[in-house]
Structures are given as structure tokens and as C-alpha cells.
C-alpha positions as MATLAB code, in Angstrom:
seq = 'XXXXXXXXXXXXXXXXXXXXXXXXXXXXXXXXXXXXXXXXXXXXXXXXXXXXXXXXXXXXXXXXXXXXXXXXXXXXXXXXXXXXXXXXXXXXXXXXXXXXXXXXXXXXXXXXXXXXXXXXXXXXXXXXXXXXXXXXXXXXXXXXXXXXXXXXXXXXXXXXXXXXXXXXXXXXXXXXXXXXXXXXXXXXXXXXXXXXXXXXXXXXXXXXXXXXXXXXXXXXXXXXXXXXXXXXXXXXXXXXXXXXXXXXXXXXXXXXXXXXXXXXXXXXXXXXXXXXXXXXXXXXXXXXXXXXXXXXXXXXXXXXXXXXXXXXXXXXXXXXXXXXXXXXXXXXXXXXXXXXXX';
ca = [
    -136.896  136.179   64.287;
    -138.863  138.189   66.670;
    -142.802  137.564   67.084;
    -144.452  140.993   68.553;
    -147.639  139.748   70.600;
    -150.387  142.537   70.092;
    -150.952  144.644   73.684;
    -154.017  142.681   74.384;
    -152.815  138.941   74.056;
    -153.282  136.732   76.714;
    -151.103  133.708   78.364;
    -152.844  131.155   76.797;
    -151.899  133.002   73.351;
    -148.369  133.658   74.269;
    -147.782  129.737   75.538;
    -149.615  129.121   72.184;
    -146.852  130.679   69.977;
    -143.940  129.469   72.397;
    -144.880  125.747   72.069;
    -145.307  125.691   68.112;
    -141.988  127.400   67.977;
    -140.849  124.709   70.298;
    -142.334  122.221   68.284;
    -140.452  123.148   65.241;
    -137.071  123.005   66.662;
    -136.390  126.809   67.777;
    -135.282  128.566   71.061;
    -137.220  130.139   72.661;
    -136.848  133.696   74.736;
    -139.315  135.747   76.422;
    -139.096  139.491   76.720;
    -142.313  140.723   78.882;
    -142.596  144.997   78.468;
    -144.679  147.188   79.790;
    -146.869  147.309   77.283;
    -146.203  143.933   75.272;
    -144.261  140.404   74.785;
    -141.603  139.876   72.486;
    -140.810  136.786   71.437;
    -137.410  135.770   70.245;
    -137.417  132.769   68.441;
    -133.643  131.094   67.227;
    -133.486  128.629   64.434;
    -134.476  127.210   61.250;
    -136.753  129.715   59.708;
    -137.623  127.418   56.881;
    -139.245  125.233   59.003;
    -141.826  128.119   60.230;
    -142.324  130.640   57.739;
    -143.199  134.408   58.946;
    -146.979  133.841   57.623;
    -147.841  131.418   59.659;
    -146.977  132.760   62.751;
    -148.787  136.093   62.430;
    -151.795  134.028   61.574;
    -151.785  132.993   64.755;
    -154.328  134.571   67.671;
    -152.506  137.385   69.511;
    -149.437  137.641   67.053;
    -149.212  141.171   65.563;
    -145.782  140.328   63.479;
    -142.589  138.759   63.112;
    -140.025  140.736   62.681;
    -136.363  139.244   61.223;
    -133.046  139.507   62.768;
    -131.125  141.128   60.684;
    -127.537  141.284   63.139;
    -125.844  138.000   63.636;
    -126.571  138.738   67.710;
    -130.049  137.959   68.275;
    -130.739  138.241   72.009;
    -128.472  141.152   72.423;
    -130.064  143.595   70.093;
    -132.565  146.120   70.204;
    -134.895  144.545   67.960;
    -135.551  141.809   70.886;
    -135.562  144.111   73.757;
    -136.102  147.662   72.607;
    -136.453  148.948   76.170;
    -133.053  149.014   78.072;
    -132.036  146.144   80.064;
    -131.953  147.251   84.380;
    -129.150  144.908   86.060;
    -129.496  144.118   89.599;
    -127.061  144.150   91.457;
    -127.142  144.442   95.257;
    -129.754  146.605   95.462;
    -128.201  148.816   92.644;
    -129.599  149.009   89.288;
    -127.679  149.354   86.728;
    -129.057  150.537   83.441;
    -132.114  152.877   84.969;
    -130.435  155.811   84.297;
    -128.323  156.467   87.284;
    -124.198  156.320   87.026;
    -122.694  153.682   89.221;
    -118.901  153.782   89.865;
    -117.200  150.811   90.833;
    -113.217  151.973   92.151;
    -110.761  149.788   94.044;
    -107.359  147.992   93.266;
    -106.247  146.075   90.538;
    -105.557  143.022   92.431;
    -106.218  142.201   95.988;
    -102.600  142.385   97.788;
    -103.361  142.176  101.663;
    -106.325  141.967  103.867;
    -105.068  145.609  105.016;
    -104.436  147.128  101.480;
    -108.125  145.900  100.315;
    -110.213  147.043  103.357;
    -108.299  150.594  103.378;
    -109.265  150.808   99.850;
    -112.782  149.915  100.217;
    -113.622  152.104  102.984;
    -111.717  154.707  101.561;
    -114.023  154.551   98.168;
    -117.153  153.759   99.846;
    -116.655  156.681  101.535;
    -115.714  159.014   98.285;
    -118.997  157.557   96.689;
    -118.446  154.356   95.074;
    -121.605  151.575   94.816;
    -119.195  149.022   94.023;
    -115.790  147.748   94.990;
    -113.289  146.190   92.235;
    -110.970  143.879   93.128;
    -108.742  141.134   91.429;
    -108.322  137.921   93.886;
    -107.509  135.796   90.369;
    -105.515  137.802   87.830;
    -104.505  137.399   84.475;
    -101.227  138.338   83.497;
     -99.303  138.826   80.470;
     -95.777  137.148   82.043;
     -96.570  133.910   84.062;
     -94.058  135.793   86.666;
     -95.680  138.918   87.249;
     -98.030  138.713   90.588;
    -101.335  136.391   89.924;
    -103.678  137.415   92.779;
    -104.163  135.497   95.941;
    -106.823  133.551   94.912;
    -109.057  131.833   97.700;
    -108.041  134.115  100.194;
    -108.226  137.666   98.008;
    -112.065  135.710   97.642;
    -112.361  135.895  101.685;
    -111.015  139.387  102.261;
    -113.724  140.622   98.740;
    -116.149  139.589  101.418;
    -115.117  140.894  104.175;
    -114.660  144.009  102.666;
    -118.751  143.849  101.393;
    -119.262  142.989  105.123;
    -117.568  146.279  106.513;
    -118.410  148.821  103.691;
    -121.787  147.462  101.801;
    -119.808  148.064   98.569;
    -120.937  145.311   95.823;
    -118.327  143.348   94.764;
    -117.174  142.959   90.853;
    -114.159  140.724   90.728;
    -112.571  138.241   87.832;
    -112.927  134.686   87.184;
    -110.644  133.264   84.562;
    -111.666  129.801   83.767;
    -114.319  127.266   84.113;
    -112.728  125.873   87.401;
    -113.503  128.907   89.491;
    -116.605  129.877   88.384;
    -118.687  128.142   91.188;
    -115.964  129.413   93.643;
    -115.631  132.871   92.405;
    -119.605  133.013   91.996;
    -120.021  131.964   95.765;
    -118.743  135.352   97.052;
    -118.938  137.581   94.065;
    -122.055  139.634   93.387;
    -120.398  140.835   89.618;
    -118.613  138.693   87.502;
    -116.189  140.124   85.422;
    -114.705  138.527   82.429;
    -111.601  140.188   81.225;
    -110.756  141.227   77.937;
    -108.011  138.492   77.390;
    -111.369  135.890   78.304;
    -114.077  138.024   75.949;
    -113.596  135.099   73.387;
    -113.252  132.070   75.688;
    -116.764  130.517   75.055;
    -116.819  128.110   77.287;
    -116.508  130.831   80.026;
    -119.263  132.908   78.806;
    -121.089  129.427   78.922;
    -120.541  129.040   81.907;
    -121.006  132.565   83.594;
    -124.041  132.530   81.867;
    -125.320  129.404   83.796;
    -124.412  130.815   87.338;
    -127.453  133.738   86.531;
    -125.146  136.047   88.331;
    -124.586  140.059   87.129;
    -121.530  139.475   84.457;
    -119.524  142.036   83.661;
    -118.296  142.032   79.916;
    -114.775  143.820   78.926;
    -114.085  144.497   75.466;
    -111.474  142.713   74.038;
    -107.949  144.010   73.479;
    -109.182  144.032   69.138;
    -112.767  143.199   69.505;
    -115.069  144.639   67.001;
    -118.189  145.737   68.600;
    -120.248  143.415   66.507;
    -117.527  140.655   67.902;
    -118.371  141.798   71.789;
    -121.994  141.847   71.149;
    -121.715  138.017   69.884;
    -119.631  137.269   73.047;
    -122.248  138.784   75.314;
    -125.063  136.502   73.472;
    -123.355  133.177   74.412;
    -124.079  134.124   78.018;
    -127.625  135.715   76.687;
    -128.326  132.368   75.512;
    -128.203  130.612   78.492;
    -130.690  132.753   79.398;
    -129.122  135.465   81.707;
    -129.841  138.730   80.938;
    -128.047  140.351   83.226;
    -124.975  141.848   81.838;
    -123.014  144.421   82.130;
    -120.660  145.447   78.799;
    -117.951  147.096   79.615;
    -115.286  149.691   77.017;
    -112.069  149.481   78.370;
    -110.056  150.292   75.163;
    -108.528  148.483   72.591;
    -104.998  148.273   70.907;
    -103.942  150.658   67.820;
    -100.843  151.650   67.127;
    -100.967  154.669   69.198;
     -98.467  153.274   72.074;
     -98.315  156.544   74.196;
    -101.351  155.008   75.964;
    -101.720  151.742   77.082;
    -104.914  151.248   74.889;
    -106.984  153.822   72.432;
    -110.547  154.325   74.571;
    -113.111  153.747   72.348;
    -115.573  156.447   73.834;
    -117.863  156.525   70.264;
    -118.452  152.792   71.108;
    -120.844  153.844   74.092;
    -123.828  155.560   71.980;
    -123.093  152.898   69.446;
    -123.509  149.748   71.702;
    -126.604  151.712   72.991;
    -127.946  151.988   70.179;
    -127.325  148.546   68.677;
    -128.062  146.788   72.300;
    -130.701  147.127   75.473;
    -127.621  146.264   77.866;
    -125.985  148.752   80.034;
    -122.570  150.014   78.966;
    -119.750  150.634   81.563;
    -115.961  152.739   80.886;
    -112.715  151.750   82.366;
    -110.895  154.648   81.673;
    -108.170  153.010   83.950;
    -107.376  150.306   81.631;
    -108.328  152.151   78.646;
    -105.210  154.706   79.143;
    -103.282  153.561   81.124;
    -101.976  157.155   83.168;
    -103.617  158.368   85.888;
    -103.310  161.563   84.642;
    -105.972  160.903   81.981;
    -108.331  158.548   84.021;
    -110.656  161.882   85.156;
    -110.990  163.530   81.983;
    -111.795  160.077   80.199;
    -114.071  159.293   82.912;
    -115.593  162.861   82.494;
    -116.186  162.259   78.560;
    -117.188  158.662   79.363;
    -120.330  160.003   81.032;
    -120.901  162.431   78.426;
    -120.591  159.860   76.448;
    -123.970  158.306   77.824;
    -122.043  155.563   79.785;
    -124.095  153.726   82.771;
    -121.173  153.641   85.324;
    -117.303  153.449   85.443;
    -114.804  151.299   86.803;
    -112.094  152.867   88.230;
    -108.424  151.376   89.844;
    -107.800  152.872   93.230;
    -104.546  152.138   95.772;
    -103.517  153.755   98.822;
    -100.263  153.935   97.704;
    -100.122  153.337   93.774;
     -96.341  153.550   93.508;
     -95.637  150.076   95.757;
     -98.749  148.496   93.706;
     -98.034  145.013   92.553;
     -99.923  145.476   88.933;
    -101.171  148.694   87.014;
     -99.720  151.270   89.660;
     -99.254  153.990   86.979;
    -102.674  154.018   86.023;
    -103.960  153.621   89.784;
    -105.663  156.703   91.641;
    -105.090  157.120   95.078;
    -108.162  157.343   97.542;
    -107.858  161.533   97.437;
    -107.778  161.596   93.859;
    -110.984  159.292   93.630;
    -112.395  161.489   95.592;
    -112.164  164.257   93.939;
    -112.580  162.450   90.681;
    -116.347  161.375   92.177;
    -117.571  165.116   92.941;
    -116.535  166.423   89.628;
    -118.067  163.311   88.288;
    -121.950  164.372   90.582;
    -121.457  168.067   89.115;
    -121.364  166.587   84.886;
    -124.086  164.071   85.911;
    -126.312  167.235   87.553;
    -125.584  169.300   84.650;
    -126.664  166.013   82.288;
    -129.883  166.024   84.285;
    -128.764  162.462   85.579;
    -127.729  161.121   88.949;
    -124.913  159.460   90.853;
    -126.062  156.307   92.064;
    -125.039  156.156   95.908;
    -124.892  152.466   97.918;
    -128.126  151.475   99.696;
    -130.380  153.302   97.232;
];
């Protein structure tokens, strides 16, 4: 349930309400607005019935959660969520782009890459040093060392980085140098992950997985909500259909639906989400038409000799491109490109 404090109510009020809910067993989450404090309350509701709550001083009403997601919704936060990453916010309105390969390869191929997209615009650099494959023989990232040339690369450009971490083991290492953490769609139901994400405090970014139900990725974005870090990023990178002419169906009517459901930011992977890099612009386009908060976008320097997703990679001169066409739609949406620094 949610417990609305009235505009006036004071601490000693608010600590009031959060120790008898405490008392009785529930969790407790605090959501402090401009102009009032939400309480979100998780648990037994027969042990605390509505009534006696809004009896209390500085309680104006408790409200039930209707959606199996409680700390997700807009009933708990009706006011967006702002992520901060880096200096960027995410979620305030702006469109952040975040471009780079799909796995680190080479100290050389990353830091081309990075300058090249800082350059074209981009706030944040993508990068896999870990990545999850579908054949155990197909390339698996570098690991440690993709981890040391991520920060270099944040070193030379001032690009944020957003990179993967696929299991519990490297979340402390990954979290060390990362300033996004992105859990794949393969990992959107691994629990334990989102557990443990959750516990680093760290930006997450959430992909949709590959048959997810929104409902489904809202629930997977409250296990790290419940560990009380509310800063993540969901993120629409298509699911599977039985269209096979693309490597996934983009789910573009998922943005204003997510934002509508939920306070947290919403970013497109129109990379992923197709598949050709023919179509990544014009999905990208529709994405922030769509209402999306930022994009992720796969960039090589040369996308043919790429070791994993070449086909749907951009190279540097495309992205750039891609990025002013992107500033025109945004101008004409009345919105604005986020640039790095601001």
C-alpha cells in the first residue's frame, strides 16, 4: 500500500508512520516530492488495516497497490525518476545516447570508437568487456582487461561508461570501473543478479528480455528496487516473434506504456532490436518520437571485421550523422540532446 503524508506533515509524523509500519512486519520505502512524502509500505495488510493508518497525524490516505510491482509503479512515485549518472541525468527530459561496440576487441578498436562517438555527440560509451553468447565458441569479451581499456577510454573522452556484468562473481569487479550497469536480456530473469546489482547502488541498466512481458520487466526491475536503488535505467531492445527478417520485433508502443505504468526512465536499442544497420536510424528516429529518454546504439570502425553483431553495427560516420538528424526530431519535439559535461 501507499500512505500519502498531507503537504504539511512533519518528520516526527513521517518517522511516526514508518516505525508502526515497521512494527507490524512491513517494508518500508520513502519517496520525498516536491510537494509531499509517499510512503510505500510492503506486506501483510491484514496486520494494519487502511483505517488505522489514515487515523494517524499527518496521513492524508492509503492508497492500495493494485500491480503486482509495487516500487516500480506510478502510484509510489508519480513524478519521474532522474538517474545520475556522471553528471548526466537521465530521466529530466533530455535524450542521452550511449553508442560504441558490441564487445571490447582491442585497446585500439575501443579508444577509436570512443573518441570517434564522443566526438559525434554521445554522453555515454557502450562497451562489452564480459559477453554473453549464444554458442560457448563465439568470442566472450576480454574480461579484466576490456574492464581497464572501459576506463581508459572514460579517462581520454569523459564518455560514461555502460557495460555488462553477467553473474554474481563480477559484480564487485565490473562495478569498480563501470558507472552503468547493464544487465542483458538473457540475465532480465536471473534474480540473484538483480539482487545483487541492486546492492552495489550503482545506475543499472535494465534490457527487456528476449519474451518478457512488460508487466514481467517491471517485476525484474523491482527486485533491484527493493534493495533500495532507485536508480534504473529500463531499456526496449526488442523481443522475439515470429517475424525472422529482423533479428527481434522492436517493441516501440512499450515506451509510452512503461511510462505510463512506471516513474523510471525508458531507453531503445534499436541496434539489438533489428538487427540491420539499415534500420537502426529510422528506429532510433521513431524511438524518440516514441517519448524514449536516450538510445543505445552499436558503433565499430570497421563493422565488417567485428567479432559480434557487425551487421547491425554503425560505423563512426554513420553515427554521426545518425546524432544530427537525431538534435533536429528532438528540436522539433521541443526537447534536447543531452551533450557530456552538462
Amino acid at each position: 500500500m501507499i500512505i500519502v503524508m498531507q503537504p504539511q506533515a512533519g518528520e516526527r509524523e513521517i518517522e511516526a508512520v514508518k516505525e508502526r509500519l515497521q512494527k507490524e512486519g512491513f517494508s518500508v520505502h520513502l519517496s520525498q516530492g516536491v510537494a509531499r512524502t509517499v510512503i510505500g509500505a510492503i506486506g501483510d495488510k491484514r496486520r494494519l488495516p487502511a483505517s488505522a493508518l489514515e487515523a494517524m497525524p499527518g496521513v492524508e490516505r492509503v492508497i492500495p497497490i493494485l500491480h503486482p510491482y509495487k516500487l516500480a509503479g506510478r502510484e509510489f512515485r508519480p513524478e519521474g525518476t532522474v538517474v545520475e549518472v556522471r553528471g548526466l541525468q537521465v530521466g529530466n527530459g533530455q535524450v542521452q545516447i550511449a553508442a560504441g561496440p558490441c564487445a571490447v576487441e582491442s585497446r585500439a578498436q575501443l579508444l577509436e570508437t570512443a573518441e570517434a562517438v564522443a566526438a559525434a555527440g554521445a554522453t555515454m560509451l557502450r562497451g562489452g568487456a564480459y559477453k554473453p553468447r549464444t554458442s560457448p565458441y563465439s568470442f566472450q569479451g576480454l574480461g579484466p582487461e576490456g574492464l581497464e581499456f572501459l576506463a581508459e577510454a572514460r579517462e581520454k573522452t569523459g564518455l560514461a561508461i555502460v557495460t555488462e556484468v553477467m553473474g554474481e562473481p563480477e559484480v564487485a569487479q565490473v562495478a569498480g570501473v563501470a558507472d552503468v550497469l547493464q544487465v542483458g536480456s538473457r540475465n532480465m530473469h536471473n534474480f540473484n543478479l538483480l539482487r545483487a546489482v541492486g546492492k552495489t547502488g550503482k545506475p543499472v541498466l535494465l534490457k527487456r528480455g528476449l519474451s518478457a512481458t512488460i508487466e514481467e520487466w517491471l517485476l525484474a526491475a523491482e527486485y533491484i528496487l527493493a534493495e533500495g536503488n532507485f536508480q534504473v535505467i529500463l531499456c526496449e531492445r526488442g523481443i522475439r516473434t515470429f517475424e525472422n527478417y529482423t533479428r527481434n520485433t522492436l517493441d516501440l508502443s512499450a515506451v509510452p506504456a512503461v511510462k505510463g505504468l512506471s516513474h523510471l526512465p525508458v531507453f531503445v536499442d534499436p541496434s539489438h532490436g533489428t538487427g540491420k544497420r539499415e534500420l537502426v536510424a529510422p528506429m532510433a528516429k521513431a524511438a524518440v518520437a516514441a517519448g524514449a529518454d536516450g538510445l543505445i546504439i552499436e558503433v565499430h570502425p570497421c563493422p565488417q571485421e567485428a567479432l559480434c553483431d557487425g551487421p547491425q553495427s554503425l560505423t563512426p560516420e554513420k553515427f554521426s550523422t545518425l546524432v544530427r538528424e537525431v538534435a533536429e526530431l528532438v528540436r522539433a519535439l521541443g526537447r534536447e540532446l543531452a551533450r557530456t559535461g552538462q
